[in-house]
C-alpha positions in Angstrom: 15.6 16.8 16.3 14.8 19.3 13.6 11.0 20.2 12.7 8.7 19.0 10.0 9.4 15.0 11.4 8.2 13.1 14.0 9.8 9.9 14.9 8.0 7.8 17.7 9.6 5.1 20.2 8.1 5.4 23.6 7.1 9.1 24.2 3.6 10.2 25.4 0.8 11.5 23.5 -0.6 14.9 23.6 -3.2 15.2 26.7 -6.6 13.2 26.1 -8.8 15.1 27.7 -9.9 17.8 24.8 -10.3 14.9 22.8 -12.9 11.6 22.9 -11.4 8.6 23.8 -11.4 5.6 21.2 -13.7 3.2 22.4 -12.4 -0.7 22.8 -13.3 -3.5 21.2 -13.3 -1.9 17.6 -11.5 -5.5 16.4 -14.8 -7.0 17.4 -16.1 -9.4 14.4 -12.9 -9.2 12.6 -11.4 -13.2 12.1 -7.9 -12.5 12.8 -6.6 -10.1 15.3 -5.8 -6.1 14.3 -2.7 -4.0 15.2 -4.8 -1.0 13.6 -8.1 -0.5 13.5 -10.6 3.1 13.4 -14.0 3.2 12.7 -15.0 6.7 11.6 -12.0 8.2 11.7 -12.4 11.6 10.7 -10.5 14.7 10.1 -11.7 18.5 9.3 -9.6 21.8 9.4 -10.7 25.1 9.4 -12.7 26.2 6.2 -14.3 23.1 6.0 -12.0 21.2 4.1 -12.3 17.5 5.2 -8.4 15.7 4.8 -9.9 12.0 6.0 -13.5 10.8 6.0 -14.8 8.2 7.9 -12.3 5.6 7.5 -12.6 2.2 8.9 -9.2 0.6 8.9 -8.6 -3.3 9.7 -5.0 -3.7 9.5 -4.3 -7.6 10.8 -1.4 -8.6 13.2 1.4 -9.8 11.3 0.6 -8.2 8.0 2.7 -6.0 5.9 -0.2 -3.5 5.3 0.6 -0.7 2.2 -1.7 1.9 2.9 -2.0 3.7 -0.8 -2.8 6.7 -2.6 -2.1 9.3 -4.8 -0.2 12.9 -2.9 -2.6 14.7 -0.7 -5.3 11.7 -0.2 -5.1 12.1 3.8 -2.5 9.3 4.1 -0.1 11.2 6.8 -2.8 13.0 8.5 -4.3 9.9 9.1 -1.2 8.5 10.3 -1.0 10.9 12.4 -4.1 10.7 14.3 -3.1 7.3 14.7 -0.4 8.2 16.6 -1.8 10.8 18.8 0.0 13.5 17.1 -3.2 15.0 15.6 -6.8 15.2 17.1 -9.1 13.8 15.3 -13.0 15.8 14.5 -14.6 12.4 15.1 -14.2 8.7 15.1 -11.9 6.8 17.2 -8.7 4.5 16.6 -6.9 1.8 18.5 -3.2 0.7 18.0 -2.4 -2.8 19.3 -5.9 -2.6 20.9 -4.7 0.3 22.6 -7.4 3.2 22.7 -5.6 6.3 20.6 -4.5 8.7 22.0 -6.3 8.2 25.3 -3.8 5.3 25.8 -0.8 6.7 24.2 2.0 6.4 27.1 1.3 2.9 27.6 1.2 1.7 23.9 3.7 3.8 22.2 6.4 2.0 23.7 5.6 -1.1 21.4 5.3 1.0 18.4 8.1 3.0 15.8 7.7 5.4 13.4 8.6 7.9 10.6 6.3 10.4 9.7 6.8 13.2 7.5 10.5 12.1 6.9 14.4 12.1 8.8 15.0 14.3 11.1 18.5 14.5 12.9 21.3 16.7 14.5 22.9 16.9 11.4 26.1 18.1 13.2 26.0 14.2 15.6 27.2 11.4 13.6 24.7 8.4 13.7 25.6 6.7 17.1 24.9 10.2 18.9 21.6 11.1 16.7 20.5 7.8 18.1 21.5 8.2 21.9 19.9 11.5 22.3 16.5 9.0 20.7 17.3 6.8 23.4 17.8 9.0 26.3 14.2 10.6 25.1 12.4 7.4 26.1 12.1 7.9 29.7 10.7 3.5 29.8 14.6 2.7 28.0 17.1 1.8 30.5 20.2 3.7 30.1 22.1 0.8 31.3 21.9 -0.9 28.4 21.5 1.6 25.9 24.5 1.3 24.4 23.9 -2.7 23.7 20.1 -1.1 21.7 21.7 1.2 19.6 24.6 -1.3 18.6 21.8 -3.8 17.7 19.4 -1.2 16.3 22.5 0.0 13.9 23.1 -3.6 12.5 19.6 -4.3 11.7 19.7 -1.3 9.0 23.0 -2.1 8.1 24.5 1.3 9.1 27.0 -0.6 12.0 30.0 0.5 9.7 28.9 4.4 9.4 27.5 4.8 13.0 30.4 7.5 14.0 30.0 9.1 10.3 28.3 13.1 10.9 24.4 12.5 9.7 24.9 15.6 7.4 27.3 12.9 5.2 24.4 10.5 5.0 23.0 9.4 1.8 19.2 10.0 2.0 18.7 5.9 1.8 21.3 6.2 4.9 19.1 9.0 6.6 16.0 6.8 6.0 17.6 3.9 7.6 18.8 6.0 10.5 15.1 6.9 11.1 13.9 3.3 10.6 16.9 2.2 13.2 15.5 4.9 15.7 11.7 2.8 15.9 13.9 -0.4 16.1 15.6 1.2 19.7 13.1 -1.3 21.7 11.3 -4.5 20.4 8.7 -3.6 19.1 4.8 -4.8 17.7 4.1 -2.4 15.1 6.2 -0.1 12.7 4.5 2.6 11.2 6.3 4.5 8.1 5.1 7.3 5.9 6.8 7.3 2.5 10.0 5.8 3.4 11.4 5.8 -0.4 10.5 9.0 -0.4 13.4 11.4 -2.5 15.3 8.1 -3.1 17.2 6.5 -5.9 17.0 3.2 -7.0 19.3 1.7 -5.0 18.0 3.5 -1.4 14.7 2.6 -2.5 15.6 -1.5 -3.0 17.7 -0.7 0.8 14.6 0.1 2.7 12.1 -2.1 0.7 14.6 -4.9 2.0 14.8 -3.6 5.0 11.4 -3.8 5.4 10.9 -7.5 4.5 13.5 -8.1 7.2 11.6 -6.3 9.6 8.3 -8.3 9.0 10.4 -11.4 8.4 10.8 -10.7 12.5 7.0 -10.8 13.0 6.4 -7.2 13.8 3.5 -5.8 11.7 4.2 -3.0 8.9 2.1 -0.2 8.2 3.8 1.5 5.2 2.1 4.8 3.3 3.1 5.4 -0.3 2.5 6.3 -3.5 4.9 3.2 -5.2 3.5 0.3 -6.7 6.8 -1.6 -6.7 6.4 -1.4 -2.8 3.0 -2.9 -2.9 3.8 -5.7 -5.3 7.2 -7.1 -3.2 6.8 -6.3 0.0 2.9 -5.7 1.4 0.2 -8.5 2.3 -2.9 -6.2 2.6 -3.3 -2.7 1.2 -5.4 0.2 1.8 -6.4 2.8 -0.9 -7.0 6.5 -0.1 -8.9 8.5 -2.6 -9.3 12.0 -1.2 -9.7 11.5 2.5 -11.7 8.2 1.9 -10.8 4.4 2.1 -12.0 3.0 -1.3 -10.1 -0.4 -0.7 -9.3 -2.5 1.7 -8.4 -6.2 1.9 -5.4 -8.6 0.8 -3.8 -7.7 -2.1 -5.2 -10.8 -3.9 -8.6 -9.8 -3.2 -7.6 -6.6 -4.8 -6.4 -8.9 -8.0 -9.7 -10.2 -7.9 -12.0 -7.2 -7.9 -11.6 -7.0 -11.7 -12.1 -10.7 -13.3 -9.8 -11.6 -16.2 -11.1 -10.7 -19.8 -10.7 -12.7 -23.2 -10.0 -10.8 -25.9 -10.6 -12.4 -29.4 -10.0 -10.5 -33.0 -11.8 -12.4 -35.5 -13.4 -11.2 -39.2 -16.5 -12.6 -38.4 -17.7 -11.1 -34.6 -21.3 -11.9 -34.8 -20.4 -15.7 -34.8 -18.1 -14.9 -32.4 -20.7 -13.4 -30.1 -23.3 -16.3 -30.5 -20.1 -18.4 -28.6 -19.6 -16.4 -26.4 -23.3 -16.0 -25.2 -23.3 -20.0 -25.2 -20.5 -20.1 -23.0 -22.3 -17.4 -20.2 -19.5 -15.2 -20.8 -20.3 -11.8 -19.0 -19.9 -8.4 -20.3 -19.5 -9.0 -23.7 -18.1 -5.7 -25.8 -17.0 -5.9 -29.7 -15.8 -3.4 -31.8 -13.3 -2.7 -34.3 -13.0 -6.6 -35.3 -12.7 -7.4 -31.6 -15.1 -8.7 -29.3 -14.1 -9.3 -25.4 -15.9 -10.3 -22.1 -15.1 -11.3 -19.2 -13.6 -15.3 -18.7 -15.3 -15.8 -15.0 -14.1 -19.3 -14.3 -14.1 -20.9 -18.0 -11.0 -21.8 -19.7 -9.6 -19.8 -22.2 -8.3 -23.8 -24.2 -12.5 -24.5 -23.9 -13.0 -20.5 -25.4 -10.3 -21.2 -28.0 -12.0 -25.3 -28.9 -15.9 -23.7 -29.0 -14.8 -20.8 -31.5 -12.9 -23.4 -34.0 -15.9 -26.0 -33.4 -17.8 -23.2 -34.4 -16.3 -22.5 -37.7 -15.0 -18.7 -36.0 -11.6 -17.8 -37.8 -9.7 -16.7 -35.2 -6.6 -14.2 -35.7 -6.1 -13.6 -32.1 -7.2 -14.7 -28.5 -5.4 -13.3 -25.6 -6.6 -13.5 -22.0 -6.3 -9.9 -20.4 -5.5 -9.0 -16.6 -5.5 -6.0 -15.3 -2.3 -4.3 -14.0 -2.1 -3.4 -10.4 -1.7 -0.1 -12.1 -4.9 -0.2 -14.0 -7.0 -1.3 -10.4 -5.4 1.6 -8.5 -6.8 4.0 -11.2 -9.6 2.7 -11.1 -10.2 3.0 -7.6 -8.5 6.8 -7.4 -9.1 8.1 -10.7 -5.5 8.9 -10.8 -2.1 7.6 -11.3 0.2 5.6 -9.8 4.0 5.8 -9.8 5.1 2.6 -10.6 8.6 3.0 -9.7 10.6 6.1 -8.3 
């Protein structure tokens, strides 16, 4: 394989010993079991600069987990401490309840990756690129390697351009490749950095697809990225980065839920309005400009609506806004999101 890519069936880690071993039982206290966890996960390079601080992750068996944030918020180098494939300055990490990277040769076998993008032969067609994966994993039998790559193949749909050079991939084809070279042995866990990365609409829908399919199998999904669309279809649980810390973490409806809805009423008579309002314990009240909103909670908006007419408010307007997943994840980063490549 080329540089600048590191894609991970079951190869061995980089030697523990100048490095701390994760300790066990970091899934302790959590309800459900974890396929990823870390607690003070930390990295520093020279100079200083700190790329990931502290980060405690909780990513449960089973989930599709989107771990978020904008370009340079410490996503792949914390990936890749996960993986063994960079030392962490302190903290420690378990995959699969694995101690990282102390415990890399036994557990990597379970897990497949794609960090940092494709990388192939680009001179081997597909079939080949993913033989020479196969022959690499020294726990694979060779016997029946031909029957793994055959089946790896169909489950990215590449079965009918497996002899086709890699160089005349499409990058959603490339990206597939990759994903069909973690799908070599079963496997517990799939980690992918930006796998829509550089693609077009249409590559971008293949993998997202792709995958749903994959978690559909119960393997758990650990997906980086910067794409809202991917955290809307496909994830259960996300993550959110915000230079080198975790600012979020949970389900993606407890993410809904960190901002409550708001009402939003324009009225020519807002002090009225506002005497409602206070009578109905609605929090957070704001007005200005004719409008006065605050936040619903758990009344109705038809009881809001019924209380200003009873009231003698003339109401021109009453709309109940939620915030955009958008709107959260700027919040929580201070920057924007991509909502769709």
């Amino acid at each position: 394989m080329t540089e600048n890519s590191d894609q991970i069936g079951a190869v061995p880690g980089p030697d523990a010993s100048s490095v701390p071993a994760a300790g066990t039982g970091l899934a302790s206290g959590y309800p459900v079991p974890l396929a990823i966890a870390s607690s003070g996960l930390t990295k520093r390079f020279r100079g200083g600069q700190v790329a990931v601080d502290h980060i405690d992750l909780a990513v449960p068996a089973g989930s599709v987990y989107g771990f978020l944030g904008p370009n340079g918020s410490g996503k792949t180098t914390t990936i890749r401490m996960l993986l063994g494939l960079a030392y962490p300055t302190s903290g420690t990490a378990e995959l699969l309840g694995t101690p990282m990277p102390a415990g890399a040769v036994g557990v990597l076998s379970r897990v497949g990756s794609l960090v940092e993008g494709p990388a192939f032969f680009p001179f081997l067609s597909g079939w080949e690129n993913l033989a020479r994966c196969d022959a690499a994993d020294r726990t694979a039998d060779p016997r029946t390697a031909r029957a793994r790559i055959g089946v790896a193949l169909e489950r990215v749909g590449l079965t009918a351009a497996a002899r086709k050079r890699y160089r005349n991939y499409s990058l959603g084809m490339k990206q597939r490749l990759a994903i069909a070279a973690g799908l070599l042995r079963p496997r517990d866990l799939i980690i992918l950095d930006e796998p829509t990365n550089g693609l077009d609409p249409q590559g971008t829908r293949e993998v997202r697809a792709l995958v749903r399919q994959i978690a559909a199998d119960g393997i758990t999904v650990f997906v980086s990225s910067h794409l809202l669309a991917e955290v809307e279809q496909v994830c259960t649980h996300v993550g959110v980065m915000r230079t080198g810390q975790l600012v979020f973490q949970g389900a993606l409806t407890d993410l809904r839920r960190t901002h409550a809805p708001r009402v939003s009423v324009k009225t020519t008579d807002v002090e009225a309005a506002a005497t409602v309002f206070a009578k109905l314990e609605l929090a957070d009240p704001r007005a200005a400009d004719g409008v006065i909103t605050a936040e619903l909670g758990d009344t109705e908006p038809e009881r809001v609506t019924a209380e200003l007419v009873h009231a003698g408010v003339g109401v021109r307007e009453l709309v109940v806004e939620t915030p955009s997943l958008e709107e959260l994840f700027v919040g929580l980063t201070g920057e924007g999101f991509d909502v769709e490549r």
